[in-house]
Every structure is written in C-alpha cells, then in structure tokens.
Rosetta silent file (secondary structure, phi, psi, omega in degrees, C-alpha in Angstrom):
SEQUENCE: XXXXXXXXXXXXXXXXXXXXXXXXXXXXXXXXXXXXXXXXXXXXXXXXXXXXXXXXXXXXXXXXXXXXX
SCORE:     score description
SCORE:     0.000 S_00000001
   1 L     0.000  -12.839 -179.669  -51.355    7.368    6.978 S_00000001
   2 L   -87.153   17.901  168.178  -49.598    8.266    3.548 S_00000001
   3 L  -109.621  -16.343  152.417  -48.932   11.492    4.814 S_00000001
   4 H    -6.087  -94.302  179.632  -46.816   10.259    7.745 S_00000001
   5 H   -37.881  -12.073 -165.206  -43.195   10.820    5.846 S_00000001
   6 H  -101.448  -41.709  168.725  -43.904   14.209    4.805 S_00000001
   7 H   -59.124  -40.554  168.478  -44.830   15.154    8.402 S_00000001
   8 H   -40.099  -72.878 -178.341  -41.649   13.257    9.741 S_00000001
   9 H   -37.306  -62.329 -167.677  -39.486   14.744    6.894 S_00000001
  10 H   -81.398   23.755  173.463  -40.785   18.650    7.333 S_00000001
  11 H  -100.915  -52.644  157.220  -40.476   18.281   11.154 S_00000001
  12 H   -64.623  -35.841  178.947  -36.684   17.563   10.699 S_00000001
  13 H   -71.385  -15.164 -176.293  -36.347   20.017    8.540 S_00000001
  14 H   -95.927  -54.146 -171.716  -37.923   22.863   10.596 S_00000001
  15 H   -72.015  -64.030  169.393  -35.965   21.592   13.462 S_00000001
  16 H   -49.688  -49.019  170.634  -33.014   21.800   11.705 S_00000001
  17 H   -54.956  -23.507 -173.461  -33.230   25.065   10.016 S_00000001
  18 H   -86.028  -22.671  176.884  -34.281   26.275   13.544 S_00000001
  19 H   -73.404  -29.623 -178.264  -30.830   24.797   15.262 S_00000001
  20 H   -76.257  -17.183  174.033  -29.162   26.224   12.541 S_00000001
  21 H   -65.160  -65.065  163.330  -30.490   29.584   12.962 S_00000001
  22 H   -38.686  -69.746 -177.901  -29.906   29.500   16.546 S_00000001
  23 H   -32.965  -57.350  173.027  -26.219   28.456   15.908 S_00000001
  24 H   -61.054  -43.116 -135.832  -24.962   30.584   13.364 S_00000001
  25 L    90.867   19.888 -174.069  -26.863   33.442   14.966 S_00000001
  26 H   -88.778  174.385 -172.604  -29.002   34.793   12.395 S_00000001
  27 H    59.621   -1.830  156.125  -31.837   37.079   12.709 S_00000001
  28 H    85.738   11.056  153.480  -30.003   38.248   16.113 S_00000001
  29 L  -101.333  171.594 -160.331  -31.302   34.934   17.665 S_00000001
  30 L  -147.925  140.352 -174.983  -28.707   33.113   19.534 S_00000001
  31 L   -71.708  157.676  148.860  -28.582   29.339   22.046 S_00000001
  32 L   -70.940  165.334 -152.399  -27.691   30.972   25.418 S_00000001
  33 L   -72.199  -14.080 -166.573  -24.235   30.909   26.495 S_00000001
  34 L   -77.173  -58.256  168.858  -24.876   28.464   29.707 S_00000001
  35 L   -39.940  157.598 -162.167  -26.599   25.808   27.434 S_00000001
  36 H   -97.467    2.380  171.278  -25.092   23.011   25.642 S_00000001
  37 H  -101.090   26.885  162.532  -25.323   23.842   22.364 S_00000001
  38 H   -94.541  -31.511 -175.661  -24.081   27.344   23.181 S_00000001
  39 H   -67.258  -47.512 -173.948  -20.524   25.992   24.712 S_00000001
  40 L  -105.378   70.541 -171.010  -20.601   23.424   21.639 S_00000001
  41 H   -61.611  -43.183 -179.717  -21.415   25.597   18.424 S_00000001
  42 H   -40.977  -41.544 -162.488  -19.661   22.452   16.315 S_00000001
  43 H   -78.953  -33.619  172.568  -22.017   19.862   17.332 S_00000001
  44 H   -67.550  -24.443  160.275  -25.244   22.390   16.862 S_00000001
  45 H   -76.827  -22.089  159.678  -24.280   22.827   13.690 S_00000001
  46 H   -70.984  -25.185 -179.733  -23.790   19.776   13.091 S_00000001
  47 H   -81.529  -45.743  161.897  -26.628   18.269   14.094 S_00000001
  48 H   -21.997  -57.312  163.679  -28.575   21.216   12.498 S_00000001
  49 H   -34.962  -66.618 -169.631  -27.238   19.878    9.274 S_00000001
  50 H   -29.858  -94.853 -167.779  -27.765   16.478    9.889 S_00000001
  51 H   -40.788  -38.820  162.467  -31.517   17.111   10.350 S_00000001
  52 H   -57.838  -50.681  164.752  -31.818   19.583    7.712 S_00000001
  53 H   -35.472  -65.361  174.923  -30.499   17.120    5.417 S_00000001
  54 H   -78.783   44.218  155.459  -32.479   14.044    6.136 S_00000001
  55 H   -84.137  -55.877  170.581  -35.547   16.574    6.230 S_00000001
  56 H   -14.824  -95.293 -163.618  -34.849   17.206    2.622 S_00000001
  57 H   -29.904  -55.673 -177.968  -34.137   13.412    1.510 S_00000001
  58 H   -51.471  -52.205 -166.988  -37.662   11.997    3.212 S_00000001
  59 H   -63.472  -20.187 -178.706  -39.570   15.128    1.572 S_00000001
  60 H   -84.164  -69.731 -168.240  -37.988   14.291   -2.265 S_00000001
  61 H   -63.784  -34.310 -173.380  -37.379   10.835   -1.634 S_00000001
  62 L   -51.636  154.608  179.420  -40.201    9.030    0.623 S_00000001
  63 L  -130.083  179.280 -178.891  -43.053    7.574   -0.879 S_00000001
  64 L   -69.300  -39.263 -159.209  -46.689    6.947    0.842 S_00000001
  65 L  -110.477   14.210  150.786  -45.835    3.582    1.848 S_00000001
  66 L   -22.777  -66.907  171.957  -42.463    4.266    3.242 S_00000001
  67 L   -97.469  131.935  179.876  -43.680    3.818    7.042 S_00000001
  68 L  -117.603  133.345 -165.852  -46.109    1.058    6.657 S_00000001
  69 L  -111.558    0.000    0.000  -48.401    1.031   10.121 S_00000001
C-alpha cells in the first residue's frame, strides 16, 4: 500500500501530459474537432496543466503513508 501515491501521482501526470499533447497538437496528434475539448482548447489545457501539476507535487511531495487504507 505505500506505493499507492506514486501510482495516483504518475497517473495524473501521464494523463496530463497526454491532454496536453492532444491540445497543443504536438507530434501531429490532435482532440477531434466535434469533441469537447476540441471546441474548448482553453479548458484542455487547462485541465492538462492542472493534472500535470498535481502529478508532479504527489510524486516529490507524498510520502508512503499519505493515503492511509
């Protein structure tokens, strides 16, 4: 169970870096245009952030006993 934050933490973090990838457009992928975070680039990036951010913070900060089961 003390590995629990680091899977939370690098799950946000993949999932962000993947909305942000999608968002910007790099690597020539792209959301489609019908979808809602193709209509709304702000909010996919933002939330990309978001989640890239707190992916970070849990993986530096978190400790084994963070989620206590």
């Amino acid at each position: 169970m003390s590995f629990l934050p680091y899977v939370f933490g690098g799950v946000r973090l993949l999932l962000g870096v993947a909305i942000l990838v999608n968002a910007i457009g790099l690597f020539g992928k792209q959301f489609k245009a019908d979808s809602f975070f193709g209509k709304n680039k702000g909010i996919a990036i933002a939330l990309g952030a978001f989640l890239l951010l707190s992916g970070l913070y849990t993986l530096f900060f978190s400790t084994a006993d963070t989620y206590r089961v």
